[in-house]
ZAVEXGU-709264 format. One line per field, with one value per residue (C-alpha): x, y, z. Coordinates in pm, whole numbers, plus 50000, padded with zeros to 5 digits. Each point is the difference from the previous one (the first is absolute). Layout:
<nodes>
c1 = X, ...
c2 = Y, ...
c3 = Z, ...
</nodes>
This chain:
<nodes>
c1 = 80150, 49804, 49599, 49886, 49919, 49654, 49965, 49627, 49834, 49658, 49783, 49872, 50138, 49950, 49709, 49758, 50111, 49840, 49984, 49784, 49694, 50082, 50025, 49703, 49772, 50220, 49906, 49601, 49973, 50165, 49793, 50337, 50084, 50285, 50251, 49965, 50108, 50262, 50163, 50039, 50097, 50278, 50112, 49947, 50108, 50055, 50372, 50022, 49728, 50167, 50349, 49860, 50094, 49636, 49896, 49651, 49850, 50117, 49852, 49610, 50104, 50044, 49713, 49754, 50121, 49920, 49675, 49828, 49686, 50120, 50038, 50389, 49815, 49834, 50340, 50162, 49735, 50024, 50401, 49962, 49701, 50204, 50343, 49938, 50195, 50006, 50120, 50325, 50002, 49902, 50263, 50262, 49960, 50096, 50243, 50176, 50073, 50200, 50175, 50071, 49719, 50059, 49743, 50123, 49710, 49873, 49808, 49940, 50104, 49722, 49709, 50252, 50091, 49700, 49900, 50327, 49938, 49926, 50260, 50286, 50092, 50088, 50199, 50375, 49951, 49817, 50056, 49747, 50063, 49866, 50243, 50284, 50019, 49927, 49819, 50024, 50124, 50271, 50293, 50084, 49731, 50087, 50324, 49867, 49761, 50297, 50204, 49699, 50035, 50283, 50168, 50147, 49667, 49755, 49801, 49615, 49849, 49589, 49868, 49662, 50147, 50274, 50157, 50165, 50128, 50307, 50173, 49975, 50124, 50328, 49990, 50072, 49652, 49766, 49686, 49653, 49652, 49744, 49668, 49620, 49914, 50214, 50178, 50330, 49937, 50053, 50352, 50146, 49871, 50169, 50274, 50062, 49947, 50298, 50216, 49954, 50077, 50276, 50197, 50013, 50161, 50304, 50277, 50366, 50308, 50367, 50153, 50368, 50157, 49917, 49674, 49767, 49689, 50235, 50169, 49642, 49877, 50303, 49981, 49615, 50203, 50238, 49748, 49809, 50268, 50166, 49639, 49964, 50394, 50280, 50231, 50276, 49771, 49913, 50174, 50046, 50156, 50260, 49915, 50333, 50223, 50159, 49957, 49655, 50018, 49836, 49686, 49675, 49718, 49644, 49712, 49654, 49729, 49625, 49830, 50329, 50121, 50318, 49823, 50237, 50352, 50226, 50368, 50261, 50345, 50264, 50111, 50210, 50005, 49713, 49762, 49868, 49808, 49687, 50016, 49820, 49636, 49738, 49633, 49845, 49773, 49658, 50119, 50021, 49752, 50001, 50269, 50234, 50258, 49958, 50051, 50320, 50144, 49889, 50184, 50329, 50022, 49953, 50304, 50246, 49878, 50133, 50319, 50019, 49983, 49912, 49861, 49852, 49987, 49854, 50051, 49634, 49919, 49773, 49758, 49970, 49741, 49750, 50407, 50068, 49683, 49990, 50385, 49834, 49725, 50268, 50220, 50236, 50138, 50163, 50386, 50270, 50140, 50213, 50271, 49968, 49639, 50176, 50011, 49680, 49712, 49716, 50154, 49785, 50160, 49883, 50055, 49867, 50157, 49916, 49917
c2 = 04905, 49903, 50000, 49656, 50003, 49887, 49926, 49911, 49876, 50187, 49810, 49731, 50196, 50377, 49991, 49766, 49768, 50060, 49583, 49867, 50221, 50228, 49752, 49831, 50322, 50058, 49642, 50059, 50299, 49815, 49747, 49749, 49807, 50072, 49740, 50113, 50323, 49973, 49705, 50302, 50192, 49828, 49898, 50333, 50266, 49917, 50020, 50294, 50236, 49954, 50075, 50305, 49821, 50054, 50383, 50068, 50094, 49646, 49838, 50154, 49942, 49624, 49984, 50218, 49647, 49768, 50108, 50190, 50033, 50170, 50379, 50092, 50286, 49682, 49870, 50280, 50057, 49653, 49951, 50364, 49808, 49703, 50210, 50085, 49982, 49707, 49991, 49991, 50377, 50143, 49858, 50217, 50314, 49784, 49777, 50272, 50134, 49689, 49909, 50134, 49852, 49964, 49883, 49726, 49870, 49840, 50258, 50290, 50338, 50182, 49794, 49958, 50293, 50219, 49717, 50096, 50412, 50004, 49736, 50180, 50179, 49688, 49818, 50012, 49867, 49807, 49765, 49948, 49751, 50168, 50274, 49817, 49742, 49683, 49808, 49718, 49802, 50124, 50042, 50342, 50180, 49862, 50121, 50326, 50071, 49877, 50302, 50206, 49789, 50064, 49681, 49956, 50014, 49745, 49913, 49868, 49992, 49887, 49861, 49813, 49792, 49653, 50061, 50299, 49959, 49750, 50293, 50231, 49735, 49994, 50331, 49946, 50161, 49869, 49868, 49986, 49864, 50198, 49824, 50101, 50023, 50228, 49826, 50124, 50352, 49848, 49884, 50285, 50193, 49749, 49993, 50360, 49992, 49736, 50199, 50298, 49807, 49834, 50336, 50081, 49671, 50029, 50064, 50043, 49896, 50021, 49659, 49859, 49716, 49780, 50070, 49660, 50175, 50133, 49626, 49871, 50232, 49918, 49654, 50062, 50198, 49768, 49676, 50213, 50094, 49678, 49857, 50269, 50000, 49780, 50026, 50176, 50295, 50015, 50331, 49990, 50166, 49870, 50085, 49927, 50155, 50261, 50296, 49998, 50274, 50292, 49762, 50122, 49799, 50016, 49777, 50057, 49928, 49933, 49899, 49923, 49785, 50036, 49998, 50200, 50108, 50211, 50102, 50266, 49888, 50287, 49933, 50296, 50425, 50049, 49670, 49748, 49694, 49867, 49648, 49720, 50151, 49823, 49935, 49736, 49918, 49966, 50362, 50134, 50279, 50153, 50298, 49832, 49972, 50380, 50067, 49812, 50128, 50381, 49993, 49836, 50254, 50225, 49833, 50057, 50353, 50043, 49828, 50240, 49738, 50117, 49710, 49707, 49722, 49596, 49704, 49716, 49787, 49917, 49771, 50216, 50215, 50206, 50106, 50121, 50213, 50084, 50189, 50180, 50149, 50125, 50168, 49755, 49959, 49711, 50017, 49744, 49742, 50110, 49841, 49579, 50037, 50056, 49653, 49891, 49925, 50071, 50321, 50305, 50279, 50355, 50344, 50318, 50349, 50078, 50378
c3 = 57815, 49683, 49933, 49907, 49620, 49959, 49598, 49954, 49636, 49930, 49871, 50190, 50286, 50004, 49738, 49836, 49737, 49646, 49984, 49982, 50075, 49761, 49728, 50097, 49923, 49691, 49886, 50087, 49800, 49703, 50032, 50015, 50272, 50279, 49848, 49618, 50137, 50221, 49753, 49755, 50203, 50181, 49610, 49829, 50246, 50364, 50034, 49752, 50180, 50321, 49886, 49788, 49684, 49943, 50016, 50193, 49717, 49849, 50252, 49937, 49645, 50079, 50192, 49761, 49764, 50213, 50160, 49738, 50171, 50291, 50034, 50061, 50214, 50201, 49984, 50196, 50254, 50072, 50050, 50242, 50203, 50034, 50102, 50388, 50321, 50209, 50441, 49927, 49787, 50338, 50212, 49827, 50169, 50343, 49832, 49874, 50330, 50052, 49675, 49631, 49764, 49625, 49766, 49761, 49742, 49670, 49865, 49765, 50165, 49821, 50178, 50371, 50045, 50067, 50256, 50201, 49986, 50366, 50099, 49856, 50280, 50152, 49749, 49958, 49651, 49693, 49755, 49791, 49720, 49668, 50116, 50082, 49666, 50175, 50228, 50285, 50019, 49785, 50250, 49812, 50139, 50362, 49911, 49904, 50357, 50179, 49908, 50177, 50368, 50227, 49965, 50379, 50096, 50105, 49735, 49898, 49718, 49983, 49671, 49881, 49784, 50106, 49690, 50094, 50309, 49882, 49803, 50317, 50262, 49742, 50099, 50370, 50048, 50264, 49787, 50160, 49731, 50033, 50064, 49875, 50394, 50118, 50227, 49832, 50123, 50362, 49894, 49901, 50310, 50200, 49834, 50010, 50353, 50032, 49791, 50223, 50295, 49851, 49893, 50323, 50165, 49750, 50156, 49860, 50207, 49877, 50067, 50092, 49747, 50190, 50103, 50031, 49855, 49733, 49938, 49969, 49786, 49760, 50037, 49849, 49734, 49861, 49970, 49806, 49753, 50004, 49882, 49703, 49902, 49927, 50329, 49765, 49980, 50328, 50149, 50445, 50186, 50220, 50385, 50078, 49767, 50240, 49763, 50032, 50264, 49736, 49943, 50151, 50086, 50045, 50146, 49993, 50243, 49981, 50321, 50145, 49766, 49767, 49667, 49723, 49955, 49790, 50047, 49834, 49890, 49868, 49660, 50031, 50110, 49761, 49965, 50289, 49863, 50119, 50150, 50182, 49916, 50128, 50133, 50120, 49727, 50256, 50109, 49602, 49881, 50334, 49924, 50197, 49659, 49960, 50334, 50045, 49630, 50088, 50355, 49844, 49741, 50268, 50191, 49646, 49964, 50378, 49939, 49682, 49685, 49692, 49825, 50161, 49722, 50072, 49827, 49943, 49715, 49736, 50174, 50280, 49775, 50307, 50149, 49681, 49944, 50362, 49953, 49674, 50208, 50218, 49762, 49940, 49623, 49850, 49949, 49870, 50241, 50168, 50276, 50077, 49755, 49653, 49909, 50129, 49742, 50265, 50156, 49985, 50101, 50134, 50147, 50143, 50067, 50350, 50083
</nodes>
């Protein structure tokens, strides 16, 4: 049973922001006002300091240029004063009893990092953006703390900012803005709590053809597909082709309720082939997919398979990522998917 991933921005949420206080004392001691400085800035340097473009040393370069009269000593002193834990740094110790936190921010490693000494201990990872190249809401360096999260898990990710929020929701990931109050804090500790209840009301059940919480769940399935896909590349399975006897399925259940399913179909002696995978999307980011995919390649181990191998498509982009985290590489099509234009095809050697 996974951790929930809890991916949390810094500033804004873990530490001060340096806007626009900062700034503001910056502009004083030049004797310019708040605007003339932040316009240059946002034109001169902005995107490049915080994708380190820009060097540190750059930066204090820039701003020796810009505000003459003030003291790059001053300067310093002031951006240190201004850098300072808020609440939320001192919830990790608990949170991390209940979840894997990763630290995903806009900032310059160099002036972050020291901040998050005494937090490291409780951090699965960081991604800091004048380390990593980019910054949000670039997708790539979404892309790039996703690789750090287990991906079956449920996931949340807490930022300051609206703007960045859209690229992690593409992401599958559970997105939460985080206010000036506070109030946010209270979120994720009730969220956690729900996840940790939640774990433990899943329940797995192998299920009969035709089983109706198995027949409902596909139902669920196929209007899904047929709304995504032209019916030709639509792929079912028919429940009652008699030689469907070596198929295995799978329900899942979350407070009683039938909310995912999965199945194995032979292909032959040494492959079986993933089919009918699905959750209920109000029942996604819970670790119910992982749960389901982890206890059917459990079932093909058993049965002595080799290679387990699964057939989705192109616009089905979080299933495709979520097979990536799991060790699944791509492969050609293969069987009724060589002539499709949408097929993606995959596999995995079990053991």
């Amino acid at each position: 049973m996974n951790r929930p991933q809890l991916i949390l921005d810094a500033g804004g949420v873990l530490v001060t922001n340096l806007t626009p206080a900062y700034w503001q004392e910056l502009a004083d001691a030049a004797f310019l006002t708040y605007e003339e400085i932040r316009t240059a800035y946002r034109a001169d340097i902005r995107g490049r300091l915080w994708t380190g473009e820009l060097t540190e040393g750059e930066f204090w370069d820039w701003l020796q240029a810009r505000c003459p009269g003030v003291e790059i000593r001053l300067a310093k002193e002031l951006l240190n004063q201004h850098l300072s834990p808020l609440p939320g740094y001192h919830c990790l110790p608990r949170w991390s009893e209940l979840a894997d936190i990763h630290i995903l921010s806009n900032h310059r490693a160099e002036w972050l990092l020291p901040l998050l000494e005494d937090a490291k201990p409780y951090l699965r990872s960081i991604t800091i953006s004048s380390d990593a190249g980019m910054s949000k809401p670039d997708e790539g360096i979404f892309a790039l703390a996703n690789t750090q999260v287990i991906q079956e898990a449920p996931i949340m990710f807490v930022d300051d900012s609206g703007n960045n929020l859209e690229a992690a929701g593409r992401l599958g990931w559970k997105t939460l803005l985080a206010d000036s109050g506070g109030a946010w804090i209270q979120h994720v500790n009730a969220w956690l709590e729900k996840e940790k209840t939640d774990m433990n009301d899943i329940v797995l059940k192998d299920a009969a053809i035709k089983d109706p919480d198995l027949l409902g769940l596909i139902d669920k399935l196929d209007t899904y597909l047929y709304e995504i896909y032209p019916p030709e590349e639509v792929f079912v399975v028919d429940l009652d082709d008699p030689d469907l006897a070596a198929i295995h399925f799978v329900v899942a259940y979350a407070d009683g309720s039938p909310v995912g399913c999965g199945a194995i179909k032979e292909i032959d002696e040494a492959s079986t082939e993933l089919k009918r995978f699905y959750v209920d999307p109000a029942y996604r980011n819970r670790g119910i997919a992982g749960r389901i995919l982890r206890y059917l390649e459990g079932k093909a181990a058993e049965k002595q398979y080799t290679y387990i191998r699964l057939e989705t498509g192109d616009p089905q982009f979080e299933a495709i990522q979520f097979y990536k985290k799991n060790g699944y590489y791509a492969i050609a099509p293969y069987g009724e998917y060589v002539d499709c234009p949408s097929s993606v095809c995959f596999e995995k050697k079990l053991g």
